[in-house]
PDB file with one MODEL, atoms N, CA, C and O in Angstrom:
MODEL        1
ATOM      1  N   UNK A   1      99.373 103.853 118.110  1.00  0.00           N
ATOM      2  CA  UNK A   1      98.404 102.987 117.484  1.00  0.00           C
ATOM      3  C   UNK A   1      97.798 103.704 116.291  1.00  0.00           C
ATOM      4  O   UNK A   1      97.448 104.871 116.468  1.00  0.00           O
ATOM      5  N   UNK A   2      97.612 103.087 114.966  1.00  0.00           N
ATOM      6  CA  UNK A   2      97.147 103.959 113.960  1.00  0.00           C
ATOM      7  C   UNK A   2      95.454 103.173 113.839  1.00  0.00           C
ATOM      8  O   UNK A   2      95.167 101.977 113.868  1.00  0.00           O
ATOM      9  N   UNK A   3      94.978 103.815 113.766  1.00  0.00           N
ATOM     10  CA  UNK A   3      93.158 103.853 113.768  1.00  0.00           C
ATOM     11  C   UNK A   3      92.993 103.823 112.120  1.00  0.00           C
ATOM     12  O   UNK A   3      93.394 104.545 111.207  1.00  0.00           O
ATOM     13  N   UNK A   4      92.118 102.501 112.216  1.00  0.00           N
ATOM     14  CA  UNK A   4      91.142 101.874 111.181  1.00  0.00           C
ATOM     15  C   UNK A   4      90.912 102.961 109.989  1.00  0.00           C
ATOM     16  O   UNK A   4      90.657 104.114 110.337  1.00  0.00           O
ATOM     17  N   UNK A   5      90.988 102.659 108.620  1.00  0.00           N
ATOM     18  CA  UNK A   5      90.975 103.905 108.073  1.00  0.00           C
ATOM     19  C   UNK A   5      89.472 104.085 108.071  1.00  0.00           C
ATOM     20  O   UNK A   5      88.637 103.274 108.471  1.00  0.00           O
ATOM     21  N   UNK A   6      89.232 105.506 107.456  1.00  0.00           N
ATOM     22  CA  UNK A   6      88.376 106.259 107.961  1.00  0.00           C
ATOM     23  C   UNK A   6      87.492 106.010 106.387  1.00  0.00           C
ATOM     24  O   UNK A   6      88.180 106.270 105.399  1.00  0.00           O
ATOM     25  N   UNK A   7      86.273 105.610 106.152  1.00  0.00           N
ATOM     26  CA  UNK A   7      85.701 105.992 104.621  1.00  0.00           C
ATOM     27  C   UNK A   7      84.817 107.427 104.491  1.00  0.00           C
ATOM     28  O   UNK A   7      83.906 108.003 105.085  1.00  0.00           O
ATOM     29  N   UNK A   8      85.589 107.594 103.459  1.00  0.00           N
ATOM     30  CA  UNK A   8      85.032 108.970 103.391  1.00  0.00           C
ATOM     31  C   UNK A   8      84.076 109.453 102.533  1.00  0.00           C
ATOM     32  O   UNK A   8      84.350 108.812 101.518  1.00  0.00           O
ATOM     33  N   UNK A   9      82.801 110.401 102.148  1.00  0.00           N
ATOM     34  CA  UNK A   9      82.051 110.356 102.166  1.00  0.00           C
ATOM     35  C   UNK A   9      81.843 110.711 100.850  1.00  0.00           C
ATOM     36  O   UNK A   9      82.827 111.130 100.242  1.00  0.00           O
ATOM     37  N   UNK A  10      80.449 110.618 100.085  1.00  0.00           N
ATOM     38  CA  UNK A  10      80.685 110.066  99.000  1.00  0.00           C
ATOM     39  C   UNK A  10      81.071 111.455  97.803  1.00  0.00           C
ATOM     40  O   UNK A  10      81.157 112.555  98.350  1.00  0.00           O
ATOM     41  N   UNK A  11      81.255 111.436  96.520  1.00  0.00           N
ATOM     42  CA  UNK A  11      82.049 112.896  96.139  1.00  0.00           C
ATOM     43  C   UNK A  11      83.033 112.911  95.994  1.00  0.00           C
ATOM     44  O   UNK A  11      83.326 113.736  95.128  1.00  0.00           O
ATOM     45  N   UNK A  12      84.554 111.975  96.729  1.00  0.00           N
ATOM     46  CA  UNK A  12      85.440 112.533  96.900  1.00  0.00           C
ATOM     47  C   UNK A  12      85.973 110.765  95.859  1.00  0.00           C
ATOM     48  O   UNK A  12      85.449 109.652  95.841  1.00  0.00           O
ATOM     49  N   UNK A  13      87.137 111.310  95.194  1.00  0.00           N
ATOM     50  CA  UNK A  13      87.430 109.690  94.843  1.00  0.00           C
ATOM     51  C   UNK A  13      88.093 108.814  95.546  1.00  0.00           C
ATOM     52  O   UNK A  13      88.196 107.629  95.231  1.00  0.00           O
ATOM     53  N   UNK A  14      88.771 109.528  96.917  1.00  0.00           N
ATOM     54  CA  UNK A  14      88.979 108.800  97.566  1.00  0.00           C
ATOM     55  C   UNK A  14      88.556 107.804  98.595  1.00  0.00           C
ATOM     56  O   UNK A  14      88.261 108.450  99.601  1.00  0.00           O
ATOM     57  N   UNK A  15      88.348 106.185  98.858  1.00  0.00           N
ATOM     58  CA  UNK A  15      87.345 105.479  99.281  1.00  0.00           C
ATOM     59  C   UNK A  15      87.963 105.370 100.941  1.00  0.00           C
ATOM     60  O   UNK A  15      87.089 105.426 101.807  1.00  0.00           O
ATOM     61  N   UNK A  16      89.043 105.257 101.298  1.00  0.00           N
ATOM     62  CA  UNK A  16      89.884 105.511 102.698  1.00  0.00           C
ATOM     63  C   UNK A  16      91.281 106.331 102.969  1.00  0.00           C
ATOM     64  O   UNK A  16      92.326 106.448 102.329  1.00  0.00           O
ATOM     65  N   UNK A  17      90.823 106.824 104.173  1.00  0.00           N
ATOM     66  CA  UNK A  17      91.861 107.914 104.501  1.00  0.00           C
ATOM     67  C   UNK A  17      92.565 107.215 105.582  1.00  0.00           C
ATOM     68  O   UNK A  17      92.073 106.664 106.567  1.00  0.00           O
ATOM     69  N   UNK A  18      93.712 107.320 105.262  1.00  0.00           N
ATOM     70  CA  UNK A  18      94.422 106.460 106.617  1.00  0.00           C
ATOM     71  C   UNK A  18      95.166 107.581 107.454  1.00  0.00           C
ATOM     72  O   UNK A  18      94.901 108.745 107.154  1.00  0.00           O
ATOM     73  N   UNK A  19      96.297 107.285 108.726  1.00  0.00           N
ATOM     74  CA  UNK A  19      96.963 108.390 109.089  1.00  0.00           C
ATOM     75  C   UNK A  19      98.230 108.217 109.654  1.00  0.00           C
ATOM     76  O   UNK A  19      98.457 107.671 110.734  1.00  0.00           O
ATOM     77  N   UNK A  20      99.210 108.798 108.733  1.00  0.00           N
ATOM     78  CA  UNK A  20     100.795 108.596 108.789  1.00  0.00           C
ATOM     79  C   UNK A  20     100.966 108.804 110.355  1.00  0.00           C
ATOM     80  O   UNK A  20     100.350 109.463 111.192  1.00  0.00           O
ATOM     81  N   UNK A  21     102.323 107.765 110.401  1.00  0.00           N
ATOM     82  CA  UNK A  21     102.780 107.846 112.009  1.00  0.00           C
ATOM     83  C   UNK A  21     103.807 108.776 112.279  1.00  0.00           C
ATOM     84  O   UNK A  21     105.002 108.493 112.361  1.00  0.00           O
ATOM     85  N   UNK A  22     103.291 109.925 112.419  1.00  0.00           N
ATOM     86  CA  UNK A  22     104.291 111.250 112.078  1.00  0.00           C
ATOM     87  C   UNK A  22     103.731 111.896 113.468  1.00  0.00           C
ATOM     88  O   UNK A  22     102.573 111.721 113.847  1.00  0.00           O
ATOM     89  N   UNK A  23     104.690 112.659 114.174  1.00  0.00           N
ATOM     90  CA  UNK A  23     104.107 113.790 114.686  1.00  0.00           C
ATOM     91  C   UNK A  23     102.765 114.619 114.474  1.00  0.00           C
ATOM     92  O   UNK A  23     101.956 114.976 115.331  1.00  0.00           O
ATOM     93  N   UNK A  24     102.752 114.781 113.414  1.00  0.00           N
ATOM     94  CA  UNK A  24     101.625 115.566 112.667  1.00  0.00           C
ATOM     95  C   UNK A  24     100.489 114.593 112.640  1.00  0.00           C
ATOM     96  O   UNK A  24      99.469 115.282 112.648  1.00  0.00           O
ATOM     97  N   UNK A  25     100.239 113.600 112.618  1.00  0.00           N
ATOM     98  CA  UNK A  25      99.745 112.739 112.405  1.00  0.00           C
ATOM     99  C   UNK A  25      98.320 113.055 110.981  1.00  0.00           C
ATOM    100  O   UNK A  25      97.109 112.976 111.187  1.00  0.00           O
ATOM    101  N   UNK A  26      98.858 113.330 109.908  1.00  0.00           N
ATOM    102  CA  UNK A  26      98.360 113.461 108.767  1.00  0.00           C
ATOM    103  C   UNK A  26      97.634 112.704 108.077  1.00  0.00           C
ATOM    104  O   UNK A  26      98.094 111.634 107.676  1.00  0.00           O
ATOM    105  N   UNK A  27      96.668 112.993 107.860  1.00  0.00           N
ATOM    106  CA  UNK A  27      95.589 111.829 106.773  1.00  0.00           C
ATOM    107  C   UNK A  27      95.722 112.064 105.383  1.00  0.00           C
ATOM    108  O   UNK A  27      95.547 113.135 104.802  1.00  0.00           O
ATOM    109  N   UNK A  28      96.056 110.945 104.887  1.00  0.00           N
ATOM    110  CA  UNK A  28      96.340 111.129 103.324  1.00  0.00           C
ATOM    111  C   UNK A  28      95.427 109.796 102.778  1.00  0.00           C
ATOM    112  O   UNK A  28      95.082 108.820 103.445  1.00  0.00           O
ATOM    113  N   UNK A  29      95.219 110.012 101.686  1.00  0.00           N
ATOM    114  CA  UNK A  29      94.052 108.999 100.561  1.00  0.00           C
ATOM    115  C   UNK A  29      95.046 107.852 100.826  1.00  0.00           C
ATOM    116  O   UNK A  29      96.242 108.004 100.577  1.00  0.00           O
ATOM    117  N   UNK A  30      94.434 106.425 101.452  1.00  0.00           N
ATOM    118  CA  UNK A  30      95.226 105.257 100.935  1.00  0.00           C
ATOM    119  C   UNK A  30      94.839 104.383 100.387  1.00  0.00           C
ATOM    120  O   UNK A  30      95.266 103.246 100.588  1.00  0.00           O
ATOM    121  N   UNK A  31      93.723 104.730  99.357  1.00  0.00           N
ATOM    122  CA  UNK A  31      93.069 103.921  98.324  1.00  0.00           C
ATOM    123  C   UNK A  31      92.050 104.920  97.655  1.00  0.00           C
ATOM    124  O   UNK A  31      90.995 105.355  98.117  1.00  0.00           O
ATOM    125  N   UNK A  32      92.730 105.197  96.283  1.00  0.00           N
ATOM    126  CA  UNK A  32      91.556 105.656  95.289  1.00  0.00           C
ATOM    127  C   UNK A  32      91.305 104.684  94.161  1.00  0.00           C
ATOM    128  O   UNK A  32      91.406 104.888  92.951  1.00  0.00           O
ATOM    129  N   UNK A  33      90.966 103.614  94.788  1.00  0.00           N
ATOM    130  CA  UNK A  33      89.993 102.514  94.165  1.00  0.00           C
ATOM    131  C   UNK A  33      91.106 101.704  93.372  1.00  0.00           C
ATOM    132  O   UNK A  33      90.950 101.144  92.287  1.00  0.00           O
ATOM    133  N   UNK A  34      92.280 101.761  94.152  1.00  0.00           N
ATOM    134  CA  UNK A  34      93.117 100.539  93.405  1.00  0.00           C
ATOM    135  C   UNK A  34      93.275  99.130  94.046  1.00  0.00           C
ATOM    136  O   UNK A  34      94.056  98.246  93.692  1.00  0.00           O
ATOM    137  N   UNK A  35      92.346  99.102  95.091  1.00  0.00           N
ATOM    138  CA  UNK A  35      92.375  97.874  96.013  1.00  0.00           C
ATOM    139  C   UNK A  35      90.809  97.078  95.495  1.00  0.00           C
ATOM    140  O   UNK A  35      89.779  97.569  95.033  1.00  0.00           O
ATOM    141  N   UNK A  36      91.074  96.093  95.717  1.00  0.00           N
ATOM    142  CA  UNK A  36      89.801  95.364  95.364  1.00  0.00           C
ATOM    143  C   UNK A  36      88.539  95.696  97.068  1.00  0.00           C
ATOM    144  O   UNK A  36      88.894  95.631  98.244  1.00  0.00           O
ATOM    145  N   UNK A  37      87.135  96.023  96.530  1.00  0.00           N
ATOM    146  CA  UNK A  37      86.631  95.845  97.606  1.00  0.00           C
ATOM    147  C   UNK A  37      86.671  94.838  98.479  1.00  0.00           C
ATOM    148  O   UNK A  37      86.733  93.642  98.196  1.00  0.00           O
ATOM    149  N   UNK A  38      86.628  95.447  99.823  1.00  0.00           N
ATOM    150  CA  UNK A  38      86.730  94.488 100.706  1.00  0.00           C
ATOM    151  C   UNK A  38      86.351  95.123 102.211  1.00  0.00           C
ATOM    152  O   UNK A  38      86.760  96.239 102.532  1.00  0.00           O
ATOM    153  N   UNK A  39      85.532  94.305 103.097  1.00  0.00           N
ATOM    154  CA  UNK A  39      84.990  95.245 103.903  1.00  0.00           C
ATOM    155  C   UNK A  39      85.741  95.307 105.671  1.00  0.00           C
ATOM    156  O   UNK A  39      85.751  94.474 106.578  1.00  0.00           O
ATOM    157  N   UNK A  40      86.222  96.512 105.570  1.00  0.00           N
ATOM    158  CA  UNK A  40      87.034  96.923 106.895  1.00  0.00           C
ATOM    159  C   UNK A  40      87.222  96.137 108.121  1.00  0.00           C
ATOM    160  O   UNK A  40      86.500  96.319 109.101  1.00  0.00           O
ATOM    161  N   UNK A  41      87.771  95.634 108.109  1.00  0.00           N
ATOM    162  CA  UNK A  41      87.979  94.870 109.420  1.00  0.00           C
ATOM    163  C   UNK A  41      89.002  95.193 110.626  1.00  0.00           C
ATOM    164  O   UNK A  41      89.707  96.165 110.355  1.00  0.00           O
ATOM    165  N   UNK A  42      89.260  94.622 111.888  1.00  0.00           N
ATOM    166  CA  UNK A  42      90.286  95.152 112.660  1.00  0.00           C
ATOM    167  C   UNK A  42      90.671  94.058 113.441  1.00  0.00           C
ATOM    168  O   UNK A  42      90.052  93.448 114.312  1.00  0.00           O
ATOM    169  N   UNK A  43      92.227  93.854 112.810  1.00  0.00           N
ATOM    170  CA  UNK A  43      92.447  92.690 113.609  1.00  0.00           C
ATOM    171  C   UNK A  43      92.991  92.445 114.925  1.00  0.00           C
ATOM    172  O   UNK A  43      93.031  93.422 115.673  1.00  0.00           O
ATOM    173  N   UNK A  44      93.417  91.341 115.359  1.00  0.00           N
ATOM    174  CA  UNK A  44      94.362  91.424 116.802  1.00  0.00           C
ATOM    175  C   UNK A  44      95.591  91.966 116.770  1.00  0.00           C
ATOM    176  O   UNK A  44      96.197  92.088 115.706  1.00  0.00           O
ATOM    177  N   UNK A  45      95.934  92.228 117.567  1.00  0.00           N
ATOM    178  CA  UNK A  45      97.378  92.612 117.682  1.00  0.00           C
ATOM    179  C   UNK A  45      97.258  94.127 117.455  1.00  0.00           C
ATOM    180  O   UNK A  45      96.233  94.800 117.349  1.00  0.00           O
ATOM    181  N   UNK A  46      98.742  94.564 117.398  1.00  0.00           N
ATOM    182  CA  UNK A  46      99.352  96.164 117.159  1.00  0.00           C
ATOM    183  C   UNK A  46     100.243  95.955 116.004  1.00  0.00           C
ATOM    184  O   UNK A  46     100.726  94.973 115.439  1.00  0.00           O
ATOM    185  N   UNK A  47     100.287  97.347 115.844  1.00  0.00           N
ATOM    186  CA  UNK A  47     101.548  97.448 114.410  1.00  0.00           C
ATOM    187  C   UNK A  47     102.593  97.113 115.128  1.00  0.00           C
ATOM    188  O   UNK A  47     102.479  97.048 116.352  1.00  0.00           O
ATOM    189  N   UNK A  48     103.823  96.836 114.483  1.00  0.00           N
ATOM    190  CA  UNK A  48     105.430  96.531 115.242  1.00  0.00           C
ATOM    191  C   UNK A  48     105.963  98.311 114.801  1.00  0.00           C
ATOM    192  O   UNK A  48     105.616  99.240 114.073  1.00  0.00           O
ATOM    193  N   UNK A  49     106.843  98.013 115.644  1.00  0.00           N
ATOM    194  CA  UNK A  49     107.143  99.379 115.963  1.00  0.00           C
ATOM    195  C   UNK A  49     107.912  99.898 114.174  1.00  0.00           C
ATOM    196  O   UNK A  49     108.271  99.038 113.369  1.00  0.00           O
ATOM    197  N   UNK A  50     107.983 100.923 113.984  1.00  0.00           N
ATOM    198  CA  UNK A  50     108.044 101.312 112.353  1.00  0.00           C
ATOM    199  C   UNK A  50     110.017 101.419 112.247  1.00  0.00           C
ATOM    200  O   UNK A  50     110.704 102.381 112.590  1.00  0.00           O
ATOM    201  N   UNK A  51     110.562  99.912 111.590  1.00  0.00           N
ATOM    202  CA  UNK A  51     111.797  99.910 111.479  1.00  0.00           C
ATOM    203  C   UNK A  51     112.594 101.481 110.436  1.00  0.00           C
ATOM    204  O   UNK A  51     111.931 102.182 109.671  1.00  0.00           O
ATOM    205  N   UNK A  52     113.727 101.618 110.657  1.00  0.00           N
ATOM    206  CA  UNK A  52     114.463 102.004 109.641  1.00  0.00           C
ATOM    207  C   UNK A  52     114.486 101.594 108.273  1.00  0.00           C
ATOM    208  O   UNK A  52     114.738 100.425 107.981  1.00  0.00           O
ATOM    209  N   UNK A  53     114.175 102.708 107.172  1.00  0.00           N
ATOM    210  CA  UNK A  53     114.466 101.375 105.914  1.00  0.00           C
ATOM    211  C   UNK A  53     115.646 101.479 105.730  1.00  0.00           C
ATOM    212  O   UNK A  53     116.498 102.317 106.025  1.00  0.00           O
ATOM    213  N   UNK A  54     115.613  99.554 104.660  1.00  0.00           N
ATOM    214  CA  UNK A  54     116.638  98.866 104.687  1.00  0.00           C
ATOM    215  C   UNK A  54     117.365  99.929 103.338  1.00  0.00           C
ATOM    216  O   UNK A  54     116.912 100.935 102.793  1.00  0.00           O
ATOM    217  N   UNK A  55     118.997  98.976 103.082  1.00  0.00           N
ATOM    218  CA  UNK A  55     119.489 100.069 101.346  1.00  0.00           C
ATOM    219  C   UNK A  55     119.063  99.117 101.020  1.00  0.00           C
ATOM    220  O   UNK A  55     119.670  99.347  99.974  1.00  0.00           O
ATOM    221  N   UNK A  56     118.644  98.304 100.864  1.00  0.00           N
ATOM    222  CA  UNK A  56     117.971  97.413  99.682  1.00  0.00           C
ATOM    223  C   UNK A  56     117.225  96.424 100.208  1.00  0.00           C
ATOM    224  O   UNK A  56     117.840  95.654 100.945  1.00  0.00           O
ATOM    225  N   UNK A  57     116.061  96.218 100.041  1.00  0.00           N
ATOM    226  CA  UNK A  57     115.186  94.605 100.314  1.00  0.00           C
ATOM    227  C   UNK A  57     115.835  93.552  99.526  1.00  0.00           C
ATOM    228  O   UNK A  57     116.648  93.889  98.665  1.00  0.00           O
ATOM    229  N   UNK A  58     115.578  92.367  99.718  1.00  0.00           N
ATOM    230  CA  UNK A  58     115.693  90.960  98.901  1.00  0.00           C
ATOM    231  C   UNK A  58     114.613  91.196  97.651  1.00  0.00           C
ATOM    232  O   UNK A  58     113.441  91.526  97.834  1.00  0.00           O
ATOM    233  N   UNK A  59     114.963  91.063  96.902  1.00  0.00           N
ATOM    234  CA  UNK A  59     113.748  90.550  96.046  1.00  0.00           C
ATOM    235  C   UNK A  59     112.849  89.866  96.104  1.00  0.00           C
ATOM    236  O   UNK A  59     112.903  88.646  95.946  1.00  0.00           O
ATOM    237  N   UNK A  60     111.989  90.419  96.308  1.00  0.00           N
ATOM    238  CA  UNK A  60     110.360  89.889  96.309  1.00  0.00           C
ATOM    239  C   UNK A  60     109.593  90.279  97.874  1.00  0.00           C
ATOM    240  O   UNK A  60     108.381  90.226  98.085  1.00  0.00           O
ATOM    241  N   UNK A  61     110.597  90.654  98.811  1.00  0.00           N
ATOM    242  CA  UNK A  61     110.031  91.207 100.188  1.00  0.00           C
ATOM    243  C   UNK A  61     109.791  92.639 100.638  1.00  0.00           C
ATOM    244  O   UNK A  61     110.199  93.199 101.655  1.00  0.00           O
ATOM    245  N   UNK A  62     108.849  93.220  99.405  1.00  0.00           N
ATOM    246  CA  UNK A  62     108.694  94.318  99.951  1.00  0.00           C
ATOM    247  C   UNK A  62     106.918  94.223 100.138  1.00  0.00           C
ATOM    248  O   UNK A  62     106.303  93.546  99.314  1.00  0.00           O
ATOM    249  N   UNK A  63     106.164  94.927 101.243  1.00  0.00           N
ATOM    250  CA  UNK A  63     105.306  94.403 102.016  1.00  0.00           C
ATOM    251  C   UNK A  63     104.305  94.526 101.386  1.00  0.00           C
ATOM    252  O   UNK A  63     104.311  95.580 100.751  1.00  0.00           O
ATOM    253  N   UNK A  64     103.472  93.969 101.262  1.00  0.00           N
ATOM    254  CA  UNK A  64     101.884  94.255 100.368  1.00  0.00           C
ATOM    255  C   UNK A  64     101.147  95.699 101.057  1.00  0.00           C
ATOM    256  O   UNK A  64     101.129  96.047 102.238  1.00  0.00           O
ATOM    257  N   UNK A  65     100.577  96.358  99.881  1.00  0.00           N
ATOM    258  CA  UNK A  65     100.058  97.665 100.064  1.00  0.00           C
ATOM    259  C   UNK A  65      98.760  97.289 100.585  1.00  0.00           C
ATOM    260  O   UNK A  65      98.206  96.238 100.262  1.00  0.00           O
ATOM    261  N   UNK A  66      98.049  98.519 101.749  1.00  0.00           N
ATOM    262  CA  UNK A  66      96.898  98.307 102.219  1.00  0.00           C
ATOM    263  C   UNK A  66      96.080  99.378 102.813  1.00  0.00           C
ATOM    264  O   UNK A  66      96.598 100.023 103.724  1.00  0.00           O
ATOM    265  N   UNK A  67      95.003  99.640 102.477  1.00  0.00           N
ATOM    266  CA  UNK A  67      94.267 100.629 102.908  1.00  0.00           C
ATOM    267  C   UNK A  67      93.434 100.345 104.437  1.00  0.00           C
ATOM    268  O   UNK A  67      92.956 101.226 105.151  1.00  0.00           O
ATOM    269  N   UNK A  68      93.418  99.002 104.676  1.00  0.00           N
ATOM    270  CA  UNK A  68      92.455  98.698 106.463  1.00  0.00           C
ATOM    271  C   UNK A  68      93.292  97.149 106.560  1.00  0.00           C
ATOM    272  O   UNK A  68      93.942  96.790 105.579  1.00  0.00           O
ATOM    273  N   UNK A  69      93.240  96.435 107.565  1.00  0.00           N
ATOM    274  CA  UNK A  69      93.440  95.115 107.994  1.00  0.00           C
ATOM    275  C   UNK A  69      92.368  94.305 107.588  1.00  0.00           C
ATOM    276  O   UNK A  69      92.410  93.102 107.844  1.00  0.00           O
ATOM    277  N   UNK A  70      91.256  94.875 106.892  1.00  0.00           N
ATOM    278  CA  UNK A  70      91.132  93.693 105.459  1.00  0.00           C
ATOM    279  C   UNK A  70      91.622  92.931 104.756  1.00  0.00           C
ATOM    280  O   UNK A  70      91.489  91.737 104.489  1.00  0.00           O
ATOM    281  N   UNK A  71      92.580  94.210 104.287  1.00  0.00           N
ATOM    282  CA  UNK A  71      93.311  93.236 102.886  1.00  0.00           C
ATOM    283  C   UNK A  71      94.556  92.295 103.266  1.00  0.00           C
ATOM    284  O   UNK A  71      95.241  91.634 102.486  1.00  0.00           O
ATOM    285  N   UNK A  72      94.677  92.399 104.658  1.00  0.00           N
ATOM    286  CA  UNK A  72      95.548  91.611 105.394  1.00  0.00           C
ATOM    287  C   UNK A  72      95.265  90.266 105.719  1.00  0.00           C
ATOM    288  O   UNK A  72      94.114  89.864 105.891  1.00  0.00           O
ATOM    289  N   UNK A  73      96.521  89.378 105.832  1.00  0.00           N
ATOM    290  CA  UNK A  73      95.761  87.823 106.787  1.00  0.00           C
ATOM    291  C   UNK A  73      95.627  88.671 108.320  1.00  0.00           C
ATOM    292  O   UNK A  73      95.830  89.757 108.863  1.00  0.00           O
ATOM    293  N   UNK A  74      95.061  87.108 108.575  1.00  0.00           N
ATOM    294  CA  UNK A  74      94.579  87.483 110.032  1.00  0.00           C
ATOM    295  C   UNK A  74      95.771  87.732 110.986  1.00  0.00           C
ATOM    296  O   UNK A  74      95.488  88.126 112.117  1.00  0.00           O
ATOM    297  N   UNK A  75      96.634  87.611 110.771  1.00  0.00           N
ATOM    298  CA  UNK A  75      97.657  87.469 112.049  1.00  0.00           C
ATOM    299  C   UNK A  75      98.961  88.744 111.489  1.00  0.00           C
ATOM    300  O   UNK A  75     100.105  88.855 111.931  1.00  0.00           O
ATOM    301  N   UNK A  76      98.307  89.555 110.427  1.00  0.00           N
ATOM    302  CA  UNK A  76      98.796  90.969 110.154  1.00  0.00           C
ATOM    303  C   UNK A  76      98.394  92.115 110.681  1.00  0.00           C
ATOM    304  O   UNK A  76      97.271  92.151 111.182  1.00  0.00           O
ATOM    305  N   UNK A  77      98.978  92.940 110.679  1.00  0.00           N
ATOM    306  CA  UNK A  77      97.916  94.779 110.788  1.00  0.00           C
ATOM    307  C   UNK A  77      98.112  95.900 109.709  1.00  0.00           C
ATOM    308  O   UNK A  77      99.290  96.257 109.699  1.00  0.00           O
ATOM    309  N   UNK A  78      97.450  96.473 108.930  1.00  0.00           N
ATOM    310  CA  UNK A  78      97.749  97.631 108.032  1.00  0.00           C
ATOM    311  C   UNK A  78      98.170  98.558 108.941  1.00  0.00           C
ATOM    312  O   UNK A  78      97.589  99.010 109.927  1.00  0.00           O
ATOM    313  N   UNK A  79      99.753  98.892 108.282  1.00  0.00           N
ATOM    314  CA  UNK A  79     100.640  99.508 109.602  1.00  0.00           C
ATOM    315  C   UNK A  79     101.138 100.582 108.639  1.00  0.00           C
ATOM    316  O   UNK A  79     101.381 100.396 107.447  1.00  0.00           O
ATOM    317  N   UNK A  80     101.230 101.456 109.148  1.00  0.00           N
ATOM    318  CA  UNK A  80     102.151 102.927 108.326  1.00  0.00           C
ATOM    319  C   UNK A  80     103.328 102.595 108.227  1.00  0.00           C
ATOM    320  O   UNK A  80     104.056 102.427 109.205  1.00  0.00           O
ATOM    321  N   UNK A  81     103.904 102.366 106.312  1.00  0.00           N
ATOM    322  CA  UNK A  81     105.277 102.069 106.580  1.00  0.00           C
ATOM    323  C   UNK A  81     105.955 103.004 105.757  1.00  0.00           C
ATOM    324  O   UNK A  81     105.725 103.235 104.570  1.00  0.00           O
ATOM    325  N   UNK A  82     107.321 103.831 106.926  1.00  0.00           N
ATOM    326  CA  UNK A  82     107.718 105.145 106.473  1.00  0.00           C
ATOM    327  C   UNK A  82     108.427 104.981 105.115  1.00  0.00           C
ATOM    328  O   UNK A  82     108.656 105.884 104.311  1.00  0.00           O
ATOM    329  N   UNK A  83     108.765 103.548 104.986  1.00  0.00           N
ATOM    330  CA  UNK A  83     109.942 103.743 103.520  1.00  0.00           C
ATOM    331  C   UNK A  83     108.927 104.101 102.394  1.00  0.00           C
ATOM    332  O   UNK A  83     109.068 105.078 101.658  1.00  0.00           O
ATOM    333  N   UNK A  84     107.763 103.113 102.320  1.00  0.00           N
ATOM    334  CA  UNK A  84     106.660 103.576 101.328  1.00  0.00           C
ATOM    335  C   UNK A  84     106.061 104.192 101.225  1.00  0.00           C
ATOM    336  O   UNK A  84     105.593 104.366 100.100  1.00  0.00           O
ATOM    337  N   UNK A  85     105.595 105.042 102.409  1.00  0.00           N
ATOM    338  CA  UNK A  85     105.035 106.247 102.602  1.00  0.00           C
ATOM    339  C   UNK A  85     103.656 105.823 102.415  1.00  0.00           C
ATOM    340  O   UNK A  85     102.802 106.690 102.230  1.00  0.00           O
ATOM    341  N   UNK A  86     103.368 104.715 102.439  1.00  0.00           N
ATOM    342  CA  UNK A  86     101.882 104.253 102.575  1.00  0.00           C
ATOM    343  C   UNK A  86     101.448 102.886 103.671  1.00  0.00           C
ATOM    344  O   UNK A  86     102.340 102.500 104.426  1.00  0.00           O
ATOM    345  N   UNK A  87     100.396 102.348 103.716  1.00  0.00           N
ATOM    346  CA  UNK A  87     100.511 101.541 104.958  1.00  0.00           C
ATOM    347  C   UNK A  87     100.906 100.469 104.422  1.00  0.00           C
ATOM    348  O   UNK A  87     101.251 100.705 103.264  1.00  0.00           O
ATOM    349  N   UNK A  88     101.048  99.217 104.743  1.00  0.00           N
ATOM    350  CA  UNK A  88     101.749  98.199 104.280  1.00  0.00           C
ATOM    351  C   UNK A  88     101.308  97.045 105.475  1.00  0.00           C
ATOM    352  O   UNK A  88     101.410  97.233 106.687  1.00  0.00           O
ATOM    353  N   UNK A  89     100.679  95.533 104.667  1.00  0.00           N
ATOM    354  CA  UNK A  89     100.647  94.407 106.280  1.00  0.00           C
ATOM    355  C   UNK A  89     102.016  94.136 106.790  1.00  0.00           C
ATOM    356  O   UNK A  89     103.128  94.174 106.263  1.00  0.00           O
ATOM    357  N   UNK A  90     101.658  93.898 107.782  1.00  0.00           N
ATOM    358  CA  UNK A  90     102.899  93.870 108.496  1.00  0.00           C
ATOM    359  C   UNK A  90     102.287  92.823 109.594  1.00  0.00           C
ATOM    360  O   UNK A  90     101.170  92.840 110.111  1.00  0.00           O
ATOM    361  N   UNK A  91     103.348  91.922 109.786  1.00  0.00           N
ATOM    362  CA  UNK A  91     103.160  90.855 111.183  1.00  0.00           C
ATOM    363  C   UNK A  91     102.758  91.568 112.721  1.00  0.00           C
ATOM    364  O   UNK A  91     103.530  92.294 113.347  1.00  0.00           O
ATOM    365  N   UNK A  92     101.588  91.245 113.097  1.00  0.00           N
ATOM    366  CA  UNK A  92     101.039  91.940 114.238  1.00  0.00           C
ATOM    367  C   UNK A  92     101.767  91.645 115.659  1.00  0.00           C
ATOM    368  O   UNK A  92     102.123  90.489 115.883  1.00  0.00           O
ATOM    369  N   UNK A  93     101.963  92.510 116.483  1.00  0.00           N
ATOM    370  CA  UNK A  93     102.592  92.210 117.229  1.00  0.00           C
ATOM    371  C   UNK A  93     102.047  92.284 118.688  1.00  0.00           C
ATOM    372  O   UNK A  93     101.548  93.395 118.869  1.00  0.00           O
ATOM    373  N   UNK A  94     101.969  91.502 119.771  1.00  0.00           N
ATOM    374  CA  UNK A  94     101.104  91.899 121.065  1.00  0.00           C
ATOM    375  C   UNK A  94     100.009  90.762 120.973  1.00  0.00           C
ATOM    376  O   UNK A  94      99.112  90.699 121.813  1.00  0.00           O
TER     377      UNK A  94
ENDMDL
END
């Protein structure tokens, strides 16, 4: 389960720290103010489990970038996605 990003405190330019689904489980900046404000929310469901990436997407389906399940619809989750190396909504699952 990846946990709500974290806001971090003020000083730093980064506004949320999220945390890759790695062993290590690493926090890296996933918004230095390129997302429109919007205030943290947490929705239903779980992330789906983190596929293989594809050799190529379709055009136009690669997943919207996201720092919390804010910037998501409701029936998404800001999920760590390994091809982008950042979180991405993703259809909630559970």
């Amino acid at each position: 389960m990846v946990a709500l990003a974290d806001s971090k405190p003020s000083g730093d330019s980064c506004r949320y720290w999220c945390i890759r689904n790695t062993s290590k489980r690493q926090r890296y900046c996933c918004d230095k103010g390129q997302f429109p404000e919007v205030r943290p929310t947490k929705n239903r469901g779980r992330c789906p489990i983190d596929r293989p990436c594809p050799d190529d997407r379709p055009y136009g389906s690669t997943p919207k970038l996201c720092p919390h399940d804010g910037h998501c619809s409701y029936n998404e989750k800001c999920c760590y996605d390994s091809c982008l190396e950042h979180h991405a909504c993703k259809l909630a699952s559970g």
